[in-house]
KEKEFI-843870 format. One record per residue: x, y, z of N, C-alpha, C in turn. Coordinates in Angstrom, 1 decimal. Layout:
KEKEFI-843870
n.px:n.py:n.pz:ca.px:ca.py:ca.pz:c.px:c.py:c.pz
X:Y:Z:X:Y:Z:X:Y:Z
...
end
This chain:
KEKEFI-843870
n.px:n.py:n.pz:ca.px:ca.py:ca.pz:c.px:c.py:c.pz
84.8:110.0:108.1:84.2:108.8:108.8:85.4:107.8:109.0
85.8:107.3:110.4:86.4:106.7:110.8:85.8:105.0:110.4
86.5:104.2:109.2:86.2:102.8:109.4:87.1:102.1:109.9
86.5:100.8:110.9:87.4:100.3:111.5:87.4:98.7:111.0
88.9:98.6:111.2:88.5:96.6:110.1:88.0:95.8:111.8
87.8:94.7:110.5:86.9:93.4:111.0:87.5:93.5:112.6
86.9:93.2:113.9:87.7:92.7:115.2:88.1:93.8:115.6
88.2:95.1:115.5:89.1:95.9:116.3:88.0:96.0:117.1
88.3:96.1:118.3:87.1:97.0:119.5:86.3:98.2:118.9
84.8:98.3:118.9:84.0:99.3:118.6:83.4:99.0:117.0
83.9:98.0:116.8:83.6:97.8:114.9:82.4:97.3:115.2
81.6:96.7:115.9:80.3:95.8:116.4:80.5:94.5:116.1
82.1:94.1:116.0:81.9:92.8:115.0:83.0:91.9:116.2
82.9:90.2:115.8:83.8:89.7:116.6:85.2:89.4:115.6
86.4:89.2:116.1:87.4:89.1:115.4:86.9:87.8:114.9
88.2:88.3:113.2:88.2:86.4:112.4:89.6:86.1:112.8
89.8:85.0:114.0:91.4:85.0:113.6:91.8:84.1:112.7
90.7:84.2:111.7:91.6:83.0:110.6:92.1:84.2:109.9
91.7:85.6:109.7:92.5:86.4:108.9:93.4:87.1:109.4
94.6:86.6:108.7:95.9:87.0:109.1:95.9:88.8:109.4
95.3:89.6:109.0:94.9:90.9:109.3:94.8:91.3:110.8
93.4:90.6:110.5:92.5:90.8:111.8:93.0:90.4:113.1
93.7:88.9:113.0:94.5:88.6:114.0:95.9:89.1:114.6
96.2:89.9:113.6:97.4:90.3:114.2:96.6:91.9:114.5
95.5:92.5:114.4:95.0:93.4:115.1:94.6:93.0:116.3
93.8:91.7:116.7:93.6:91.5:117.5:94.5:91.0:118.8
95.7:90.9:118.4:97.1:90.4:119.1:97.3:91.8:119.3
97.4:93.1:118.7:98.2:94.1:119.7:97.3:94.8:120.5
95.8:94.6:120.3:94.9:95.1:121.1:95.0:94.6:122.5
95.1:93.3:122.4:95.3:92.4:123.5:97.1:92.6:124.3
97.9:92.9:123.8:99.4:92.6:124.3:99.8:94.2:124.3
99.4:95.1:124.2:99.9:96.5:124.9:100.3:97.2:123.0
101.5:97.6:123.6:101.5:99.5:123.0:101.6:99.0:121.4
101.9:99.6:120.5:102.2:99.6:119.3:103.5:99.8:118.5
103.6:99.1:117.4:105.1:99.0:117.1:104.8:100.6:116.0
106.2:101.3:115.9:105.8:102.1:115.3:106.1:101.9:113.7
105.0:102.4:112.5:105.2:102.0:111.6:105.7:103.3:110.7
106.1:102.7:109.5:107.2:103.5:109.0:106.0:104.5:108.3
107.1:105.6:107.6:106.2:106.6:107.4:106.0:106.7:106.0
104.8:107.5:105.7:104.8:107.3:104.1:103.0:107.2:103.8
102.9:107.9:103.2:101.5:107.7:102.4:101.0:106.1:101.9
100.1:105.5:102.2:100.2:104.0:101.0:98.6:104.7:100.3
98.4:103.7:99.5:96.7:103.8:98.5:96.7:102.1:98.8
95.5:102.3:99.0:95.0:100.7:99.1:93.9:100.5:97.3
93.5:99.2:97.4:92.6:99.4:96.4:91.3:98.5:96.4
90.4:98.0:96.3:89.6:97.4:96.1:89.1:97.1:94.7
89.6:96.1:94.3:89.6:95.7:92.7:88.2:95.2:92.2
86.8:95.3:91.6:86.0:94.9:91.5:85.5:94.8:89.9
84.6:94.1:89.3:84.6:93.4:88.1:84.0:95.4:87.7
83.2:95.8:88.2:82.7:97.3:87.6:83.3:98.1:88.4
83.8:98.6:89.6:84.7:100.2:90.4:85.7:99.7:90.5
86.2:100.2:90.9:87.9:99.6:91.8:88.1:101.1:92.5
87.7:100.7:93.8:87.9:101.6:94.9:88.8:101.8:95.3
89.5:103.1:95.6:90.8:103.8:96.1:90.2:104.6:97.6
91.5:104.2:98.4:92.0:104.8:99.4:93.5:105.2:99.9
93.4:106.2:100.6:94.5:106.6:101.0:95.5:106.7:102.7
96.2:106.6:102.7:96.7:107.1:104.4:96.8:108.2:104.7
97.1:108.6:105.8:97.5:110.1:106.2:99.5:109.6:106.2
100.3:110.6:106.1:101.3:110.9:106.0:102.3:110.2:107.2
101.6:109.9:108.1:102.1:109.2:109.5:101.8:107.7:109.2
101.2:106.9:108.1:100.4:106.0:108.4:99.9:105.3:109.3
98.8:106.3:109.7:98.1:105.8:110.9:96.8:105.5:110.9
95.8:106.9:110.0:94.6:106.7:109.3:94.3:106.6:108.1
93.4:105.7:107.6:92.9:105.1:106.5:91.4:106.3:106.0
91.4:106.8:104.9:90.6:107.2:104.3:90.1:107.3:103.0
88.4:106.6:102.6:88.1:107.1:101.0:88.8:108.3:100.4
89.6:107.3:99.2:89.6:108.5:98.4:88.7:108.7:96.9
88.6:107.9:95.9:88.1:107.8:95.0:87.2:106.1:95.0
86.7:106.3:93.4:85.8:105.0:92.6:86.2:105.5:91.5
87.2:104.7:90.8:87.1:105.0:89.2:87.0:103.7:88.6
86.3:103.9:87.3:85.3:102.6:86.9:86.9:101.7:86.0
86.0:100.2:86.1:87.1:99.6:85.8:87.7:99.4:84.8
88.7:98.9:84.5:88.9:99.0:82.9:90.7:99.3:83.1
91.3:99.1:81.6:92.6:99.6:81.8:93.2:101.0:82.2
91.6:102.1:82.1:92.5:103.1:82.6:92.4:103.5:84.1
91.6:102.0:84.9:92.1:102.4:86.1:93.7:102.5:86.6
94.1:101.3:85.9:95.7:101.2:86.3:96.3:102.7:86.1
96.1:103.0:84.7:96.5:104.3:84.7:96.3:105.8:85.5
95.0:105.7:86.1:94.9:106.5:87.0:95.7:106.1:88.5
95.2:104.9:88.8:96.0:104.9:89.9:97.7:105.1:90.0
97.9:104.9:89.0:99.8:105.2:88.8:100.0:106.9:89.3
99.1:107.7:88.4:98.7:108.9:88.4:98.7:109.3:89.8
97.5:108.6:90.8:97.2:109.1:92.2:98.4:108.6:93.5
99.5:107.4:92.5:100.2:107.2:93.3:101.6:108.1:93.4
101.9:108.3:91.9:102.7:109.4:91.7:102.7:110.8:92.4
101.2:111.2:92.5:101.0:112.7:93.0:101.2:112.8:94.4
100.7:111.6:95.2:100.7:111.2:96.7:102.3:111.1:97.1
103.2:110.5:96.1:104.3:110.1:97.1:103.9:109.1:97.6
103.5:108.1:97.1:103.2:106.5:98.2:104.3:105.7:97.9
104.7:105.5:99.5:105.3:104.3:99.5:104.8:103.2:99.0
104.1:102.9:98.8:103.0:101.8:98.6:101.9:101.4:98.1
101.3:100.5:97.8:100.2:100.3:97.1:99.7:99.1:97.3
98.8:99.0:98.0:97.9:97.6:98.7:96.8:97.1:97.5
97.2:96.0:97.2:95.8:95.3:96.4:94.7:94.5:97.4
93.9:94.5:97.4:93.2:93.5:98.2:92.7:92.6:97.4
92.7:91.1:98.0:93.2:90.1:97.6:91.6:88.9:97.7
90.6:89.2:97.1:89.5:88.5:97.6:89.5:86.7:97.9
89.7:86.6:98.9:89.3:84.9:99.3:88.4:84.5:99.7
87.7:83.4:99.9:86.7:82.7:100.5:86.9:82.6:102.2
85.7:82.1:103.1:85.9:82.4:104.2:87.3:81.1:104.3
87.2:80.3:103.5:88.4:79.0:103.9:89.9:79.1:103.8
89.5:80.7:102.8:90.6:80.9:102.2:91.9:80.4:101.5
90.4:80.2:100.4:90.6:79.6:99.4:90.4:81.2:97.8
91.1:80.8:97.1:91.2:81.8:95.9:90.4:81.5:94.8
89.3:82.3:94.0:88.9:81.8:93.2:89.2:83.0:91.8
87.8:82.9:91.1:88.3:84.0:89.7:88.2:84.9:90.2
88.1:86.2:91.2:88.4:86.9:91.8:89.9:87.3:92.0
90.6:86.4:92.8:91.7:86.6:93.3:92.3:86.0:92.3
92.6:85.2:91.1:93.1:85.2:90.3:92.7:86.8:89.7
91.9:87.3:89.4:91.8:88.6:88.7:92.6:90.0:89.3
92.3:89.7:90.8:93.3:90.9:91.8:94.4:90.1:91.6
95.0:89.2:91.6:96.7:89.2:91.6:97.0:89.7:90.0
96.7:89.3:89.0:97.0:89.8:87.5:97.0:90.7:87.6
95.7:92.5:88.0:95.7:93.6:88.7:96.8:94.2:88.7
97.6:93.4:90.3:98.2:93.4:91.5:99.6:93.7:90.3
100.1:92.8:89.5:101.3:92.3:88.3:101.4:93.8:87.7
100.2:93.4:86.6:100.2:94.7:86.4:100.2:96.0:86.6
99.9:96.5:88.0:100.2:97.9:88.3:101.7:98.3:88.8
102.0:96.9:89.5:103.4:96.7:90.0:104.4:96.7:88.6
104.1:96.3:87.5:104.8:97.3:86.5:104.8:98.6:86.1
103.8:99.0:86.1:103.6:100.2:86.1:104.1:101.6:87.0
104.8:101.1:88.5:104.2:101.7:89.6:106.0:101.5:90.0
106.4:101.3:89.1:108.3:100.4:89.8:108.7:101.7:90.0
109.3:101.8:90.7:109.6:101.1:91.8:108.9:101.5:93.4
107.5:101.9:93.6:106.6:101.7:94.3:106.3:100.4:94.6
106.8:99.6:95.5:106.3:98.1:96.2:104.7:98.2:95.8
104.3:96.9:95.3:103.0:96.7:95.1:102.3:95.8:96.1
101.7:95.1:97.1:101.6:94.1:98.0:100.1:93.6:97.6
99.8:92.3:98.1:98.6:91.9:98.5:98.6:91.7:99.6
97.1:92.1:100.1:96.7:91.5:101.6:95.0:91.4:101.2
94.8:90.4:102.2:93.7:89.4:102.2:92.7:90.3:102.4
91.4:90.1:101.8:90.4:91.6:101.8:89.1:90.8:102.3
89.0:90.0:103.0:88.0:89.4:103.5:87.1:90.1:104.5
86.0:90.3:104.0:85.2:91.2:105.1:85.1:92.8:104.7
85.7:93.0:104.2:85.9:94.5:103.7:84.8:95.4:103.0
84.4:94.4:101.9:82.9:95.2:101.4:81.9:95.3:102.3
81.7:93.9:103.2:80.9:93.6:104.0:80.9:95.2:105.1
81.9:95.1:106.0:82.3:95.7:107.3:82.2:97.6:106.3
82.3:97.6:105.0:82.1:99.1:104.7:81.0:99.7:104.4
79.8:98.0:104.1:78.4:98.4:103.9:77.9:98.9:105.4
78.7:98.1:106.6:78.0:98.3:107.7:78.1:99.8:107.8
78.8:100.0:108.0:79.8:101.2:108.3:78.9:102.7:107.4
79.2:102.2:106.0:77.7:103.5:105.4:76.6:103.5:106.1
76.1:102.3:105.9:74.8:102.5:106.8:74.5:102.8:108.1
75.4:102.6:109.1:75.1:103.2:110.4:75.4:104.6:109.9
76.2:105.5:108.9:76.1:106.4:108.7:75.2:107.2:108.1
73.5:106.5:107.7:72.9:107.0:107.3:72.7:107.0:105.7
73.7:106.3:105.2:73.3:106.1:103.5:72.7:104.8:103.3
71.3:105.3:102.3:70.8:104.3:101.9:71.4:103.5:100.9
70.6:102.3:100.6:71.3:101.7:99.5:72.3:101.8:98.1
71.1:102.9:97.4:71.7:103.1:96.3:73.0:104.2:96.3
73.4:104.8:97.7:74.0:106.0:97.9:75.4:105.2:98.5
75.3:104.3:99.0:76.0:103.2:99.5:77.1:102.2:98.1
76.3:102.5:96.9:76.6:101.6:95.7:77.9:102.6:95.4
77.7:103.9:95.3:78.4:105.0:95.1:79.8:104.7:95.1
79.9:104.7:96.6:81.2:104.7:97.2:81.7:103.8:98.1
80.8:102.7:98.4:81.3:101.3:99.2:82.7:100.5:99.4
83.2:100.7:97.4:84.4:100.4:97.1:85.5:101.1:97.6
85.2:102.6:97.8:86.2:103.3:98.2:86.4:103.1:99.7
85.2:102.8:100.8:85.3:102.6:101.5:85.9:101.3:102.2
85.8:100.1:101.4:86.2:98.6:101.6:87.8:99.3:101.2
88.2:100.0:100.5:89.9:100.0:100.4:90.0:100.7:101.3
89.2:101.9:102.3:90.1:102.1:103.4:89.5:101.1:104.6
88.8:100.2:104.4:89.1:99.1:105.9:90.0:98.3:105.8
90.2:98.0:104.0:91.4:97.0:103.7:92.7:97.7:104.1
93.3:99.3:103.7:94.0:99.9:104.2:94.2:100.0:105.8
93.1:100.2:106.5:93.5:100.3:108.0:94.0:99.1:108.8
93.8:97.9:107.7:94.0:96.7:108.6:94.8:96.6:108.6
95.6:96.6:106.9:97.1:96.6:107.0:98.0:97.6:107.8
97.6:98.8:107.7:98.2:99.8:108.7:98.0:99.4:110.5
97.1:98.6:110.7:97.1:97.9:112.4:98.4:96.9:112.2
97.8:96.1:111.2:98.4:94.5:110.9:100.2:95.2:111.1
100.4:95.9:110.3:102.1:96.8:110.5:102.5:97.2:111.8
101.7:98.0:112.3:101.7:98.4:113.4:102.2:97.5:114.9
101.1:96.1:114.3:101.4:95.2:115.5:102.6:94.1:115.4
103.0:94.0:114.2:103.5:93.3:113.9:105.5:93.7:113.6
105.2:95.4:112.9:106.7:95.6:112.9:107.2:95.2:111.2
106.4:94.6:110.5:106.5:94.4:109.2:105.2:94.7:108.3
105.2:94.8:107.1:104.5:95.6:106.3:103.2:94.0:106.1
102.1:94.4:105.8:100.7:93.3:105.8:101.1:92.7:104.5
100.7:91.7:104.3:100.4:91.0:102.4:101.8:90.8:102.7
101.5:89.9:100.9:102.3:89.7:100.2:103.0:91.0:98.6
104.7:90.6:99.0:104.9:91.4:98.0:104.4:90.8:96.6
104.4:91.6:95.6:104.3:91.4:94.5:105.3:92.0:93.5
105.4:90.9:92.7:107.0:91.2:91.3:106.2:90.8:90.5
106.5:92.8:89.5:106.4:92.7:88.8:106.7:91.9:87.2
105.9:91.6:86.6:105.9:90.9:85.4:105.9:89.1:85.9
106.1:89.1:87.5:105.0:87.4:87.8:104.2:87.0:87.3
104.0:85.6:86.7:102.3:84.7:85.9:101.9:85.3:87.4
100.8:85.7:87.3:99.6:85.3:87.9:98.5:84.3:88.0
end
């Protein structure tokens, strides 16, 4: 299942250009071809108080796809070290939950500490944040036009919100010629 972030053509949605994501998808939709982005597997993640959703790229970083839900706790960090190690990723995307004002609350204080911590764990694999606004939303849509009901939707939603969070950043790169988010260094207060 192809998900597409917030504003790209065919998502059913209008762009947000307050999110720096979205807007720089919506800037190369609008201005022609694409910059080409470097190669390399990344894992995105979707950090949540009970799942923490994983996704992955394809090998070209081009497409964003569910890969796991493993429940939260310290040994997600350790798995994901695990799924980043086996993949070869360049990378590892946190999504970064803000308000529409974008503004940070206990959330995004909880994804950047995350974000610290796996970036120790993960060195020298770049750890980044990028803004995850809309993401659970745009992957509930997205199950359900696919036919999953609610509780089937609870499943794997997470995994799904890290590959919209994933694809945005892989547009967001694409149009821009530089990698989405902010880096993250390890052992930073969060």
């Amino acid at each position: 299942m192809l998900l597409r972030p917030l504003g790209v053509p065919g998502s059913g949605s209008r762009p947000d250009r307050s999110c720096p994501a979205t807007r720089s998808v919506h800037r190369s939709v609008l201005t022609g071809p694409a910059v080409p982005v470097r190669t390399g597997v990344r894992l995105a993640v979707d950090v949540g108080s009970v799942r923490v959703g994983v996704a992955r790229s394809d090998p070209g970083g081009v497409l964003a796809t569910p890969l796991t839900v493993l429940a939260s706790g310290p040994e997600a960090k350790n798995e994901l070290a695990k799924l980043a190690t086996e993949a070869d990723a360049i990378e590892v995307i946190v999504g970064l939950p803000t308000s529409l004002s974008g503004r940070e609350g206990a959330a995004a204080a909880g994804a950047r500490k995350f974000a610290v911590d796996l970036a120790g764990r993960l060195a020298p694999i770049p750890v980044r944040l990028v803004d995850e606004r809309f993401t659970t939303t745009e992957a509930h849509g997205a199950l359900r036009r696919g036919g999953k009901d609610s509780r089937a939707r609870r499943q794997v939603v997470d995994a799904a919100a890290a590959a919209v969070l994933l694809q945005a950043a892989l547009d967001a790169e694409r149009a821009t010629g530089r990698p989405a988010g902010q880096p993250v260094t390890r052992g930073a207060s969060a």
